[in-house]
C-alpha positions in Angstrom: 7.8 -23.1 20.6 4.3 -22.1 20.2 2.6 -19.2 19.1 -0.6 -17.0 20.3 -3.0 -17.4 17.8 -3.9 -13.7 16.5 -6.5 -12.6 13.9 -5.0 -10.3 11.5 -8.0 -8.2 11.7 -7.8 -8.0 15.4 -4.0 -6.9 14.8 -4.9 -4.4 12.3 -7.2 -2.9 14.5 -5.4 -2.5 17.7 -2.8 -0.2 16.1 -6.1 1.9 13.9 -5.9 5.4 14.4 -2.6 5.5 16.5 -1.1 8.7 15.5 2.7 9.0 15.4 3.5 12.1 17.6 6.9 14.6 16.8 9.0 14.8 19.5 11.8 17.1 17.8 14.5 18.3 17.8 13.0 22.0 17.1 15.8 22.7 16.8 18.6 21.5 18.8 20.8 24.3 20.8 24.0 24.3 22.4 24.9 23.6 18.4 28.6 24.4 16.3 27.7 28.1 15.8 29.5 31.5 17.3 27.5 34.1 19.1 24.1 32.8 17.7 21.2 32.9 20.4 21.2 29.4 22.0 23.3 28.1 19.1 20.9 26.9 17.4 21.3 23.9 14.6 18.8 21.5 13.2 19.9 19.8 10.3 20.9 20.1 6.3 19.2 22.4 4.1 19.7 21.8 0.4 18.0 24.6 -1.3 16.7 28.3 -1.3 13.4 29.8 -2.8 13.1 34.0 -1.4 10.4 35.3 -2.3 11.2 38.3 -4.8 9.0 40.8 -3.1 8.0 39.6 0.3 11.2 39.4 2.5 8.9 37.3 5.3 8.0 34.4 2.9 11.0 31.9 2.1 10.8 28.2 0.8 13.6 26.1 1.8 14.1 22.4 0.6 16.4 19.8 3.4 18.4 17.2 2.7 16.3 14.5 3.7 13.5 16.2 5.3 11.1 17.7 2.6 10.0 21.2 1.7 8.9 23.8 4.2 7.6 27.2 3.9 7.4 30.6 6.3 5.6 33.6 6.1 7.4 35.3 9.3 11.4 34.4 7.8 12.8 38.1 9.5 10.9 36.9 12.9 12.8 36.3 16.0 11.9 32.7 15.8 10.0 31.9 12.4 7.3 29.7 12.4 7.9 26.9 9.7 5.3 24.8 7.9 6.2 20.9 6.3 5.0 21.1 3.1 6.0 17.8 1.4 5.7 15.4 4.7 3.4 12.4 2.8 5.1 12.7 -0.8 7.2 9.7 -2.3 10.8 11.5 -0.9 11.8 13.9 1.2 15.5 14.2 -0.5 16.0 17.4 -2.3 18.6 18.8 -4.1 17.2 22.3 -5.9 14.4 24.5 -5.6 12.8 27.5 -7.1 9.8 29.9 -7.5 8.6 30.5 -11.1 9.5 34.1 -11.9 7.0 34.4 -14.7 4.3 33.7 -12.1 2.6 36.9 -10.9 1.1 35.3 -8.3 4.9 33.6 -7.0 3.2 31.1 -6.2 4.5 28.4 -8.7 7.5 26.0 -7.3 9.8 23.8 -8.8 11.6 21.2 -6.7 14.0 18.4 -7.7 14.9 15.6 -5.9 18.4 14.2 -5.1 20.6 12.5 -2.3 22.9 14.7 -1.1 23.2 14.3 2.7 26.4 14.6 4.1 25.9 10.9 5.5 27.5 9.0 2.5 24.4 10.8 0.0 22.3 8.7 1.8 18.5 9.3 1.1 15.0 8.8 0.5 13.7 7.7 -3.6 14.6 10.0 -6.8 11.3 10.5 -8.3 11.9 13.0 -11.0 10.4 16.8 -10.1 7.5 18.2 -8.0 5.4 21.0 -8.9 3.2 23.2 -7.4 0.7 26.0 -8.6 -0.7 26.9 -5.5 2.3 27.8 -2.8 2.9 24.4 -1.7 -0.3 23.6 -0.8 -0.4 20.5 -3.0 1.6 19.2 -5.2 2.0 17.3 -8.6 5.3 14.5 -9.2 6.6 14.9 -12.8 8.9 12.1 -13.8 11.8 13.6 -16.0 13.1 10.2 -17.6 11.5 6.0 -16.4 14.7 4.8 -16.7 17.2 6.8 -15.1 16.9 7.5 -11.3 18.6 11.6 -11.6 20.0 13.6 -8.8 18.6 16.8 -9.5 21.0 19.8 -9.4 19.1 23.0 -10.4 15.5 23.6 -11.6 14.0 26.8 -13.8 10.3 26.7 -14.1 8.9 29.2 -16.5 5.4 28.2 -17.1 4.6 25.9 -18.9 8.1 25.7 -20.0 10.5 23.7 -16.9 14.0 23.1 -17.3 16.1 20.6 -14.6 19.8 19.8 -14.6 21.2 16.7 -13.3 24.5 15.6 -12.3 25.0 12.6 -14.4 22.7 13.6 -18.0 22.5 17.0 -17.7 19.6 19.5 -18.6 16.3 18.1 -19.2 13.3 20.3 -20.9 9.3 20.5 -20.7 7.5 22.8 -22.7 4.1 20.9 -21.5 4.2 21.3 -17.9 6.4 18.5 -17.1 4.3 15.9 -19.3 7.2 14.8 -21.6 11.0 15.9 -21.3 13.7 15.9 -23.8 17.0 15.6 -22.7 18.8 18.3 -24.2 22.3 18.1 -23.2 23.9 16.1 -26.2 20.9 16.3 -28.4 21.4 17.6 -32.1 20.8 21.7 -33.1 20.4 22.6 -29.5 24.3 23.7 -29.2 24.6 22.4 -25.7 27.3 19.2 -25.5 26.0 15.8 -23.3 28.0 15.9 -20.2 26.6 16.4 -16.6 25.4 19.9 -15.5 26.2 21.2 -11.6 24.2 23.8 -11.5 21.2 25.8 -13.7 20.7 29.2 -12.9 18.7 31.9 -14.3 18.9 35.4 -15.0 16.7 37.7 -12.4 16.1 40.0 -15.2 15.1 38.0 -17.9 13.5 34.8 -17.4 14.1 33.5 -20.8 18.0 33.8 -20.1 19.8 30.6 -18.4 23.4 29.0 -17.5 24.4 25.9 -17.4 27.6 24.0 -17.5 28.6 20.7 -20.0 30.7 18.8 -18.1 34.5 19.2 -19.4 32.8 21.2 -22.3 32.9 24.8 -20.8 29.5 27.0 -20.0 26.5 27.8 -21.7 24.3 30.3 -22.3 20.8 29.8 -23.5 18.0 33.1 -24.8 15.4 31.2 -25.2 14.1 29.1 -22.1 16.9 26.2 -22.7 16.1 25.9 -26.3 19.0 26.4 -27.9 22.4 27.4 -26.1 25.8 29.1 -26.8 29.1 28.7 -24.8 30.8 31.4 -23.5 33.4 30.3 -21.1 36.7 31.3 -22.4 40.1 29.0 -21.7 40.7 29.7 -17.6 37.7 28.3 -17.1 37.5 25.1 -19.6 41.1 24.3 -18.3 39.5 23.7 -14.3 36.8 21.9 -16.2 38.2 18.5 -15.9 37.9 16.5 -12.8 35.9 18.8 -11.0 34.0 18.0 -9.0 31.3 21.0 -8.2 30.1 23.9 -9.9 27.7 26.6 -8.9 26.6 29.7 -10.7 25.1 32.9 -9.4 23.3 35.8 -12.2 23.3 39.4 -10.7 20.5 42.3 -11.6 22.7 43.8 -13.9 23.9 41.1 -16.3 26.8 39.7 -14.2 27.6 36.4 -13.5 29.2 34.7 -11.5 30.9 30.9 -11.4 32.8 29.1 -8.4 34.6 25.8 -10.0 35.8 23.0 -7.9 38.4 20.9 -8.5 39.1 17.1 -7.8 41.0 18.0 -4.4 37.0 19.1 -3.5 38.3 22.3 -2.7 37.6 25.8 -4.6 40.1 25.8 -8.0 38.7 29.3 -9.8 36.1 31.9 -9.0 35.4 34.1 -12.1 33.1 37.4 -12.7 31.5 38.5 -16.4 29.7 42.0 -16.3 28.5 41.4 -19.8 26.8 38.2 -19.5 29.6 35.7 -20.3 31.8 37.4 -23.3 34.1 38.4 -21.0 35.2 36.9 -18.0 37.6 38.0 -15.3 39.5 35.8 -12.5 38.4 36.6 -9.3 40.6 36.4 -5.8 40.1 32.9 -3.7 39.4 33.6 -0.5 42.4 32.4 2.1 43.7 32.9 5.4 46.7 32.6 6.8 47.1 30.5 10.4 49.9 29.4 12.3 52.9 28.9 10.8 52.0 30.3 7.3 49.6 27.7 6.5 47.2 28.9 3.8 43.8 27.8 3.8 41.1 28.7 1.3 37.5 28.0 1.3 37.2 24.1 1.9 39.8 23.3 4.5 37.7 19.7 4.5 37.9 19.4 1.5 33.8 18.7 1.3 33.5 21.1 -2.0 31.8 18.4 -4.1 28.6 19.3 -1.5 29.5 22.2 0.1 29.8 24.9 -1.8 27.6 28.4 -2.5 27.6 31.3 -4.1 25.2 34.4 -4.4 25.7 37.8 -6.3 24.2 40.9 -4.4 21.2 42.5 -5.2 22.1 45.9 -5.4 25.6 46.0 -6.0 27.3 43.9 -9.3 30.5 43.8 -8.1 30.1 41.9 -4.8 29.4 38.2 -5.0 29.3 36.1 -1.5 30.6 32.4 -1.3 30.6 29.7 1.0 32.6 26.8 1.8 32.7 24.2 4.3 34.4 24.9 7.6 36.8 27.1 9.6 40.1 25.8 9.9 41.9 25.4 13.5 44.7 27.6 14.5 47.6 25.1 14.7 45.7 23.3 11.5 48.8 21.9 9.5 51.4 23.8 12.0 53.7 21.8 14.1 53.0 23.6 17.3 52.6 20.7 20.2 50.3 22.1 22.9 49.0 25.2 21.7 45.3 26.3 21.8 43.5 25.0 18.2 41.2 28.3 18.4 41.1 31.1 17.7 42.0 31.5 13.9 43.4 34.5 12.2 39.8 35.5 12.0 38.6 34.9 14.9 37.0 31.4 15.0 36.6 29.4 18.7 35.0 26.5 16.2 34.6 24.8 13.2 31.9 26.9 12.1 30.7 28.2 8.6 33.3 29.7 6.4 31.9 32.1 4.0 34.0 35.6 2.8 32.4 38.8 0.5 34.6 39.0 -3.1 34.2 42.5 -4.5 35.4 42.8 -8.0 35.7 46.5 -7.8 39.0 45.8 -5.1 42.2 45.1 -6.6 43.1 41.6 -7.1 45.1 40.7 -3.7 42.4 42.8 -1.8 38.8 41.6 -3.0 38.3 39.1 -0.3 36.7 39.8 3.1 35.4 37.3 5.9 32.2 37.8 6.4 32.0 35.5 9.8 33.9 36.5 12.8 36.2 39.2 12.4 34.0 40.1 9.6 30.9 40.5 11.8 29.7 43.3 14.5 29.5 40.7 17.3 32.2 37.3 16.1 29.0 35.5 14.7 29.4 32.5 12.3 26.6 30.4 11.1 27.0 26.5 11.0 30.0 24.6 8.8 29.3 23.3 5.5 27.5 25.9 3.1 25.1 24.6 0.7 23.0 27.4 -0.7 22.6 31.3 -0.4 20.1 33.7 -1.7 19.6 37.6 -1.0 16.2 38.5 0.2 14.1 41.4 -1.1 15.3 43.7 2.5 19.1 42.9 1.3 19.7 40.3 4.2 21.7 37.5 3.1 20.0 33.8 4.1 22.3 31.1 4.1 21.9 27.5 4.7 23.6 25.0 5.2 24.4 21.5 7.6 22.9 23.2 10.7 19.3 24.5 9.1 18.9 28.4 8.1 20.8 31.7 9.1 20.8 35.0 8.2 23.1 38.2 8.0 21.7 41.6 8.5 24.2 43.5 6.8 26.3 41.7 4.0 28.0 44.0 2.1 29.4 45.5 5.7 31.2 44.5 8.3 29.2 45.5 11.0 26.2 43.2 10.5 25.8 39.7 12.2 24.1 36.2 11.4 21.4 35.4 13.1 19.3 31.9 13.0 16.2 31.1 11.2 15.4 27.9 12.4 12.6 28.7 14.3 10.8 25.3 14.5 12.2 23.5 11.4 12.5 19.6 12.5 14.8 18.2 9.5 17.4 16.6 12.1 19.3 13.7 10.1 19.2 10.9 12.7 21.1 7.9 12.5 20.2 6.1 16.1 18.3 7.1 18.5 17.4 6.2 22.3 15.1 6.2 24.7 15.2 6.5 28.1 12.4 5.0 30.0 13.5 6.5 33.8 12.8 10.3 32.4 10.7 9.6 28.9 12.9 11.5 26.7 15.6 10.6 24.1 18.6 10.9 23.1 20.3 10.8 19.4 23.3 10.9 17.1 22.5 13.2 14.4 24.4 13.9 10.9 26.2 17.0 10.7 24.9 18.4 14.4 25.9 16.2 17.4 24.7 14.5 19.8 21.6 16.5 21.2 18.6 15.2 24.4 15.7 15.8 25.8 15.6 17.3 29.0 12.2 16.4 29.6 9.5 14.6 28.5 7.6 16.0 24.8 10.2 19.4 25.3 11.1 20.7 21.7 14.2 22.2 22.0 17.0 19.8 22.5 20.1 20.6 24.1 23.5 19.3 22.4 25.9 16.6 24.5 28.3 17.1 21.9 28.6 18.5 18.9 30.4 17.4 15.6 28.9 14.4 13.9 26.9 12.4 16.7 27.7 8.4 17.0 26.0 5.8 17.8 23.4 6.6 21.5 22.5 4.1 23.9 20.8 4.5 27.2 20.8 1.8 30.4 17.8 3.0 32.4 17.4 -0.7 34.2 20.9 -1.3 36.1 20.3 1.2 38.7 16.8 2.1 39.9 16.2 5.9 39.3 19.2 5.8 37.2 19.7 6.4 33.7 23.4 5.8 32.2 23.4 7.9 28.5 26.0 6.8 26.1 26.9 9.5 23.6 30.0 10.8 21.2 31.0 12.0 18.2 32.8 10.9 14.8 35.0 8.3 15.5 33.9 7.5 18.9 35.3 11.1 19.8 34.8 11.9 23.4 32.6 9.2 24.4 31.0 9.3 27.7 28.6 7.8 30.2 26.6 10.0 31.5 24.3 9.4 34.5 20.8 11.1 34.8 17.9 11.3 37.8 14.3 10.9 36.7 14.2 14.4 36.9 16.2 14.7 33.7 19.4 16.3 35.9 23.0 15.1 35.4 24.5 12.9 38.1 28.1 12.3 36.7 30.0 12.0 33.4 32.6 9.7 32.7 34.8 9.4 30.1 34.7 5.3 28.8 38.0 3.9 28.9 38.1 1.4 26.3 41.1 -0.7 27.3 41.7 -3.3 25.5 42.7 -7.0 27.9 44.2 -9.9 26.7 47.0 -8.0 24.4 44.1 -7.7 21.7 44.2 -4.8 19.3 43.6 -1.4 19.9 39.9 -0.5 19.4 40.0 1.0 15.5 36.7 3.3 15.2 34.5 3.5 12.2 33.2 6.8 11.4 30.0 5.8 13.4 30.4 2.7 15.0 28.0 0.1 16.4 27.7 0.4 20.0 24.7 -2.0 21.2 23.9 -2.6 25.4 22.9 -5.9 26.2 19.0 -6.6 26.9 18.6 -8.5 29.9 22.2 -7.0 31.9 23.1 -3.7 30.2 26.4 -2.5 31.8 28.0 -5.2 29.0 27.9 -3.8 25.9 29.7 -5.0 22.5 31.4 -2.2 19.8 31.6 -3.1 16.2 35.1 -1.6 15.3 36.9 -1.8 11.9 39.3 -4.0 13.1 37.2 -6.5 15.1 33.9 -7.1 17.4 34.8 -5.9 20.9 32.7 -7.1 24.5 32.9 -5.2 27.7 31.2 -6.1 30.9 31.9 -3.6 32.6 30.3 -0.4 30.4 33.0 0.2 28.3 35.9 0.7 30.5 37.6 -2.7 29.6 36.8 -4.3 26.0 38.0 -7.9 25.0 38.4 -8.7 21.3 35.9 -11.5 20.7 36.2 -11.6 16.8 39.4 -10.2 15.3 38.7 -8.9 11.8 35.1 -9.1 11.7 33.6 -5.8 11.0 30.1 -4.9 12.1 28.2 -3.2 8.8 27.8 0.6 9.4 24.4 0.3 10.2 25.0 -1.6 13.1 23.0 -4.4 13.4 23.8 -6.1 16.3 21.2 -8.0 18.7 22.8 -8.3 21.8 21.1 -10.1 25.2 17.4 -11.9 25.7 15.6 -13.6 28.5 16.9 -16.5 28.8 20.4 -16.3 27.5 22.2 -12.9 28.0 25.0 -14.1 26.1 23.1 -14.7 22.9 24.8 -12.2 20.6 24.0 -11.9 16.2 25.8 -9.0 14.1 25.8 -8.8 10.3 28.5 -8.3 8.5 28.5 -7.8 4.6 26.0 -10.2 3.6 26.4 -12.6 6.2 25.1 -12.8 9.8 27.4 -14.2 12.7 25.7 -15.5 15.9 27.3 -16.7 19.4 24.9 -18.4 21.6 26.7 -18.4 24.9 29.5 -16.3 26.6 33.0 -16.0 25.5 35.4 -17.8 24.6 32.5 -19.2 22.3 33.1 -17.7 18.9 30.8 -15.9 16.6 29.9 -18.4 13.7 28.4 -17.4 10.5 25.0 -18.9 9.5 25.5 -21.0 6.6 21.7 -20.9 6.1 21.0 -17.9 6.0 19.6 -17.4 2.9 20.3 -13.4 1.8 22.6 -12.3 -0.8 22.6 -8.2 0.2 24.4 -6.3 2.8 22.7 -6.7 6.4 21.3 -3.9 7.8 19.3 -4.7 10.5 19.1 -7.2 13.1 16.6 -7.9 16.0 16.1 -10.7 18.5 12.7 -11.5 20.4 13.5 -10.2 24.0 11.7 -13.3 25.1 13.5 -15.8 23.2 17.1 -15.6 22.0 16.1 -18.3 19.6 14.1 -16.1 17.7 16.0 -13.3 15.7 14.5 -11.3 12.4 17.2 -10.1 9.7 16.5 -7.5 7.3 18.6 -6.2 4.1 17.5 -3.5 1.7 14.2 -5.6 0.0 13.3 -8.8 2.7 12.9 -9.9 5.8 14.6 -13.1 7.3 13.3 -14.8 10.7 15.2 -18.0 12.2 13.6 -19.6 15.1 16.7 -21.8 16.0 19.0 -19.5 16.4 20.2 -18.8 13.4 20.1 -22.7 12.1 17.6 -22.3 9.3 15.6 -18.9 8.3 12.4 -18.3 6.7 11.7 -15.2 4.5 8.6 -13.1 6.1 8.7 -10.7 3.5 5.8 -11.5 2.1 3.7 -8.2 0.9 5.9 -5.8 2.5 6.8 -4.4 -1.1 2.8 -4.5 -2.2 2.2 -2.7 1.0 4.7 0.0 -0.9 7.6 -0.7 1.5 10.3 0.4 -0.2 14.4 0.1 1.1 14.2 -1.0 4.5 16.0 0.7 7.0 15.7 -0.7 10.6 13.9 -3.3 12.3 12.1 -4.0 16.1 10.9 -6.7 17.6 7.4 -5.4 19.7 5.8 -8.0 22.4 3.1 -5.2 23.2 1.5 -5.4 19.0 -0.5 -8.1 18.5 0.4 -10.8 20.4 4.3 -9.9 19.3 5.3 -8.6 16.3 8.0 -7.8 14.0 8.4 -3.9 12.8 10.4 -2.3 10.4 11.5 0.9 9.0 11.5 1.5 5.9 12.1 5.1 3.4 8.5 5.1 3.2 7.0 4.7 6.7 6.9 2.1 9.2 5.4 -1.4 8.5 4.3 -4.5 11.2 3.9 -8.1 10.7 2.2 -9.9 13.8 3.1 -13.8 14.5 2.8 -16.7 13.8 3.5 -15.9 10.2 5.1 -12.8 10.8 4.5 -12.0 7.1 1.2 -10.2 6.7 1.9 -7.1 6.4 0.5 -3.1 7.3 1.4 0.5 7.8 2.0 1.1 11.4 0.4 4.4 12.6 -0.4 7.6 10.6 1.4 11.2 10.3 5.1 9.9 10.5 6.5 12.0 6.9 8.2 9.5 4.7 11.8 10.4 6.0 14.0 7.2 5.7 13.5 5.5 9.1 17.2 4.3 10.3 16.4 3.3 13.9 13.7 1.9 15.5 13.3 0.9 19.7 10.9 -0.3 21.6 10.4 0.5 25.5 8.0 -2.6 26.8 8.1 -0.1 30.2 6.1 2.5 28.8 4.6 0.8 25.8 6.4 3.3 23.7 7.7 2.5 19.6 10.4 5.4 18.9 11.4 5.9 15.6 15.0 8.2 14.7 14.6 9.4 10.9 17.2 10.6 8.6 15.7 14.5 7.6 12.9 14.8 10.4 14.1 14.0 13.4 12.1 11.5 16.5 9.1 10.6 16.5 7.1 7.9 19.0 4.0 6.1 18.8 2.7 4.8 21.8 0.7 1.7 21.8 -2.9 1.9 23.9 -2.9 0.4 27.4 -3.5 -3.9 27.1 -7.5 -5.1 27.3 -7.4 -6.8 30.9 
């Protein structure tokens, strides 16, 4: 075949200046909350910074989706700013404001993967610091060899301490410009072993905790100089295997731990009014649903990430924890046919699960939900707690899976949780679509569903379904003024076909069959699996189960096994249809990538060329020619011209460009002469042909949020891009030269 001749200049500047433009979710509504306003959701938040005097400013740090700031947090709708959108990562796993600052305008943030999508995330670059509110920023690299997953930070001028969940607690008495590690290192008291959790005392700076892996806790006087332990035998003996840890320091020297075993649920949950010499054992909080069946704080079982714990400002006895999600009525009860909801407490969902302990109770009576029945109104905030901090007014901010929420009155029962999201964009998407009939999307998110556009550019997205989101397509060419929306959840719960107008209004929903023909087995779902339409006629569509490669022709309703045993990778790269050859079908599969090149019975074959040695991640074919595909793993780019008979590596200076971990990949007609564009955890990169391996940054403004799916609409010229921590964003190209 041959190739347009293009300039490289001329390609560079035909996509100069094009801006990438956020398209949301801000947030999402219809989301897995009780009696919340709109049920709003948005995505993961890591980490808590409250101001200490100012209830209105809050800091909070997402999953995947950078640092943001409010001044307005007790607003209606709080208007959030993105802090951190062009740094190095967007993961974060701790965050704090510098107490000894008078000014509070000193920050400490670690970085970490902890997303809920298999700790999936953006690069561990040590710290970042800031002096001036978040304004700007400075990266401080803890240890050059060791990528750390930072659990808790404790700036104190010039003196930082971070804890990690591997090493343990690092120290910087020069600003961050060397580190020792002091976990394990001689005369510092504090045994090597990883650390959960570092939290300080509100009352005196120089006092810290930690924990020493199966050592027990520590104290430490001084900064994180030297430490003590003072855990005492109940708690060394839930030391082994566990598998989270958080600590929470009250006004008044109280402290506070919450252990958690190697089930990943809550094992102990202790209380010391003297600073650690003398601990008590606290009540776990439980329910009892149908049929006796106890349940305590993680009836998922998602402790190792989903656990928090905050001791209240004004009273030392009460401490508040969370967990991960509410269980179901006949959860564990043999009950055939009756209702799932609601719980003992209350619940109609699987929202957040979080209870008041108050040590001043007798043991038997210290627990109290403080959700549902717990609440004035039977409000819940999203599932999966990850961090909780009491603001100056005695509100109690939580976050957690869904975004931010807050509950007016804590140490009562008669307050109620209210969101915070306000405009926060942090959604963790995994695939995205677009749908060229109304110009909106559609996306499966981490943590919170399936959730649209209604219309073009609107901000606030709607959920389809809620739960984990799958994998979204949309067929907006098979009927004119039609638009068929594919959408579930985990598992391929629930999924449906639904048909929209251009107008954005539902038609029809239909559930998709999924009958097997041919005596083939059973569709077996991966937790998100592959669905892919086919280009050129896309009622067929092909499902990457774990038991086998599945084809439908007739959207879904029947399925024929086409390659028993041959399991799509999780990322779901599939290319499926071009002009020419709608039969033409690749899919990778561990390291190898399988291609069929006309209609069934023809089997998928693997390549024996192809050349990579990694796990296959992303596939795309040249809508034009079905002989032309481009492969990408984690580091390089593949490109076969034959159909997968011999490859060529384009990678060429992707990783000088500073492409780093590639994520997706698009083939784009409409960008210089046709092009090849990928997604990568720091931004989005294009190679133009006929080398297709010179290559640029595509576009400006697009944070540096792992990109996981990328799709091109030759319709409206539009390059739509579905990141894990800040939801979609598009980039259109400009109108062709005649």
């Amino acid at each position: 075949m041959s190739w347009p001749k293009v300039d490289c200049l001329l390609v560079a500047r035909q996509h100069l200046g094009m801006k990438w433009q956020r398209q949301g979710p801000q947030p999402i509504t219809r989301g897995q909350v009780e009696n919340i306003f709109d049920g709003e959701v948005v995505g993961a938040i890591q980490a808590l910074a409250v101001h200490p005097v100012d209830s209105a400013v809050v800091y909070a740090a997402a999953v995947n989706g950078g640092i943001w700031r409010t001044i307005n947090a007790m607003a209606a709708q709080p208007t959030w700013q993105p802090l951190t959108d062009l740094e190095r990562s967007l993961s974060f796993g701790a965050l704090a404001i510098d107490p000894t600052d008078p000014t509070h305008l000193t920050l400490l943030a670690g970085t970490g993967r902890f997303s809920s999508n298999a700790r999936s995330g953006g690069a561990l670059i040590g710290l970042l610091r800031s002096v001036d509110g978040g304004a700007t920023w400075t990266t401080l690299q803890i240890d050059p060899v060791r990528p750390l997953h930072v659990t808790g930070v404790a700036p104190r001028g010039n003196t930082i301490l971070a804890s990690d969940n591997t090493a343990g607690v690092h120290r910087s008495t020069n600003a961050g410009v060397t580190w020792t590690l002091v976990s394990g290192a001689p005369g510092t008291g504090l045994p090597a072993g990883p650390a959960f959790d570092l939290a300080g005392d509100p009352a005196d700076p120089a006092r810290l905790y930690t924990h020493a892996g199966n050592s027990g806790l520590y104290r430490s006087t001084n900064s994180g100089a030297t430490w003590s332990k003072i855990s005492n035998p109940a708690i060394d003996a839930l030391l082994p295997g566990s598998t989270n840890i958080r600590m929470s320091i009250g006004t008044a020297d109280n402290v506070y731990v919450a252990i958690c075993g190697a089930s990943r649920r809550l094992a102990g949950l202790f209380r010391s009014g003297n600073g650690g010499a003398i601990w008590n054992s606290l009540d776990l909080p439980r329910t009892t649903e149908a049929g006796g069946v106890v349940f305590g704080l993680h009836p998922g079982a998602q402790a190792s990430i989903h656990l928090s714990i905050a001791a209240d400002r004004n009273n030392p006895d009460i401490v508040y924890v969370g967990g991960d999600r509410q269980p179901a009525f006949t959860e564990g009860a043999q009950l055939p046919g009756a209702p799932r909801f609601p719980n003992s407490i209350g619940a109609r969902d699987f929202s957040g699960r979080l209870f008041r302990i108050d040590a001043s109770r007798p043991p038997g009576a210290q627990s109290t939900p403080l959700t549902h029945s717990g609440t004035a109104s039977g409000s819940a905030p999203h599932a999966d707690s990850r961090d909780m901090a009491l603001a100056p007014n005695g509100m109690l901010i939580e976050s957690d899976d869904g975004g931010i929420y807050r509950h007016t009155r804590p140490q009562r029962g008669d307050g109620d949780w209210f969101s915070m999201n306000g405009d926060l964009q942090v959604t963790e998407f995994h695939s995205v679509a677009w749908d060229a009939n109304c110009r909106t999307i559609i996306g499966g998110a981490q943590d919170t569903g399936s959730p649209q556009q209604l219309v073009n550019a609107a901000r606030r997205w709607p959920s389809v379904s809620t739960g984990d989101g799958g994998v979204v397509a949309v067929d907006a060419i098979s009927t004119p003024g039609r638009s068929t929306r594919y959408s579930s959840f985990q598992f391929l719960g629930g999924l449906r076909r639904e048909v929209y107008n251009t107008a954005g209004m539902l038609q029809s929903r239909t559930p998709v069959a999924l009958r097997v023909l041919g005596g083939g087995p059973p569709l077996a779902a991966q937790f998100y699996t592959p669905l892919e339409l086919n280009r050129v006629a896309p009622t067929r569509l092909v499902i990457g189960a774990t038991n086998g490669v599945y084809e439908s022709d007739d959207q879904g309703d029947t399925l024929t096994a086409i390659a028993p045993g041959l399991q799509v990778n999780g990322s779901g790269p599939i290319a499926y249809g071009a002009t020419g050859n709608s039969d033409v079908l690749y899919i990778g599969s561990g390291s190898s990538v399988f291609v069929r090149t006309a209609a069934r019975p023809t089997p998928l074959t693997a390549s024996g060329t192809y050349p990579g040695a990694a796990t296959v991640v992303g596939i795309a074919v040249d809508p034009d020619d079905p002989r032309v595909a481009f492969v990408i793993d984690a580091l390089q780019v593949f490109r076969t011209t034959d159909a997968g008979g011999q490859w060529n590596i384009v990678t060429g200076n992707l990783p000088a460009r500073g492409a780093a971990v590639l994520r997706s990949v698009v083939y784009c007609p409409d960008l210089g002469g046709g092009s090849v564009v990928v997604g990568t955890n720091s931004g989005v990169f294009v190679a133009a042909g006929p080398a297709f391996s010179v290559w640029s940054k595509l576009g400006t403004d697009l944070p540096l949020a792992p990109v996981l799916r990328l799709q091109y609409s030759g319709q409206d010229r539009v390059l739509l891009a579905g990141t894990l921590g800040r939801g979609a964003w598009t980039l259109t190209l400009p109108a062709p030269v005649p």
